[in-house]
C-alpha positions in Angstrom: 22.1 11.8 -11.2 25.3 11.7 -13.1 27.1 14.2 -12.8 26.5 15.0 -9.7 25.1 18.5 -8.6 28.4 18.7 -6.5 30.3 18.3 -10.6 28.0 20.6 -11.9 28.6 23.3 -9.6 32.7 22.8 -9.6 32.5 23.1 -13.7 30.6 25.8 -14.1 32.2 28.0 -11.5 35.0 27.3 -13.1 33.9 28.1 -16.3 32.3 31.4 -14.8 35.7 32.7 -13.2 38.4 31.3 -15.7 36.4 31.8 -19.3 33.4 34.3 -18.9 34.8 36.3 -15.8 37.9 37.6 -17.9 35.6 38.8 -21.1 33.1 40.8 -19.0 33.6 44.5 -19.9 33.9 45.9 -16.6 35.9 45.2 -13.5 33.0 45.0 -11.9 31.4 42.6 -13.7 34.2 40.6 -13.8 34.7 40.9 -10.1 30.8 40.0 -9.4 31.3 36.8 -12.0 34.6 35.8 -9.8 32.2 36.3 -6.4 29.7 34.6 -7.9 32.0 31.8 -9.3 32.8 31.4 -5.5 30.0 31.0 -4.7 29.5 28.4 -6.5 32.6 26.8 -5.1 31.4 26.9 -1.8 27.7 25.4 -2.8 29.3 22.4 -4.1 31.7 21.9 -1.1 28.4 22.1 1.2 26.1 20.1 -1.3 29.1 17.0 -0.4 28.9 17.1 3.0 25.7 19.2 4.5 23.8 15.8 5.6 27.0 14.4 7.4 27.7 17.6 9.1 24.2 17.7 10.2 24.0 14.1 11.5 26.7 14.7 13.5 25.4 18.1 15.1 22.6 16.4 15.9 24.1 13.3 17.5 27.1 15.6 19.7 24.1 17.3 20.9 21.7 14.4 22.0 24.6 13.0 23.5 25.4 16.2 25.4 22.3 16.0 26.3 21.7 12.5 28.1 24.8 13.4 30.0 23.4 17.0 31.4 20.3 15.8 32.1 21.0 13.9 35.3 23.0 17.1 36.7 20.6 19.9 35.6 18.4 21.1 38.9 15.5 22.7 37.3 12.7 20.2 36.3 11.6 22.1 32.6 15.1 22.3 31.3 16.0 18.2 32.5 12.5 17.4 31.0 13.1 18.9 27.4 17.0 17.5 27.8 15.7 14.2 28.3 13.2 14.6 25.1 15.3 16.3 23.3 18.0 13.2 23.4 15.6 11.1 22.7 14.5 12.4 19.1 16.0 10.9 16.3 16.5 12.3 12.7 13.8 10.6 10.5 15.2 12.0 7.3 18.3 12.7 5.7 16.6 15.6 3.6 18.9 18.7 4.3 15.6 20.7 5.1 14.7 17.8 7.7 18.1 17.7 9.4 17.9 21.7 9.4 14.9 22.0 11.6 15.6 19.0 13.9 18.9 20.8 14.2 17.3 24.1 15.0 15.1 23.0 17.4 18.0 21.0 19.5 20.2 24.4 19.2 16.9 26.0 21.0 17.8 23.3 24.0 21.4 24.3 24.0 20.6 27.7 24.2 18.9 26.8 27.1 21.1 24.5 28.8 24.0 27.0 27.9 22.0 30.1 30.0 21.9 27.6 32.5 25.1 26.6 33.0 26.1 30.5 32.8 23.5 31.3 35.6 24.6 28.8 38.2 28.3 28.4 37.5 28.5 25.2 35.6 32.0 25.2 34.5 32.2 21.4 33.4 28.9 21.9 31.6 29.8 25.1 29.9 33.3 23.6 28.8 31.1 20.9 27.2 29.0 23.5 25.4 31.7 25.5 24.1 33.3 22.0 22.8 30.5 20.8 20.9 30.1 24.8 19.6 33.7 24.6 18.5 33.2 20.9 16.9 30.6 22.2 14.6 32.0 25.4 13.7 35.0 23.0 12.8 32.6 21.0 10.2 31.5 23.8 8.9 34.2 25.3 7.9 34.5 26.3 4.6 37.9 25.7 2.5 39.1 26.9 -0.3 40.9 24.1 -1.5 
């Protein structure tokens, strides 16, 4: 598709917040057109990138979890670690990625209560890297 939705989205936000925004009557109005121009902003920014920041979620985690696996004690949680590395992302469709990624965030939670629970300091470090890798990703910018 040319232009790309990613164009699309970056033109007419700005044509929302710099043309339309300043001829609304109200300030409110104008203020909801400049949010909504945002908005729009932001949607284009995550349209560019939302399959390679879920691809790499994914991976960090599987990853994280082949190397907990062989540490973690109880059987259910080293079981669904072991599975849970093993999936792979069959799709590149956003609403694919989103619930493959959902349900390996179920097996964080999981290994994350555990690694509270029985002191897992190395383990938790891990966690909280991976957690701060993606909130890194994700990270909206304004520029």
């Amino acid at each position: 598709m040319k232009p790309e939705v990613d164009q699309i989205l970056g033109l007419s936000a700005g044509q929302l917040m710099g043309t339309i925004a300043p001829l609304l009557p109200t300030v409110y109005a104008q203020g909801s057109a400049s949010l909504l121009g945002f908005m729009m902003m932001f949607a284009a920014q995550e349209y560019d990138r939302a399959a390679d920041i879920r691809v790499a979620e994914n991976a960090d985690m599987r990853a994280l979890f082949r190397k907990a696996a062989p540490v973690v004690s109880d059987d259910d949680l080293r079981i669904a670690l072991s599975r849970a590395a093993e999936t792979r992302d069959d799709s590149l469709k956003v609403s694919m990625l989103d619930a493959a990624n959902a349900e390996l965030r179920r097996v964080l939670i999981r290994l994350q209560i555990y690694a509270e629970d029985n002191a897992a300091r190395d383990l938790e470090r891990r966690i909280w890297e991976l957690l701060k890798a993606s909130a890194d990703r994700r990270l909206l910018r304004l520029a």
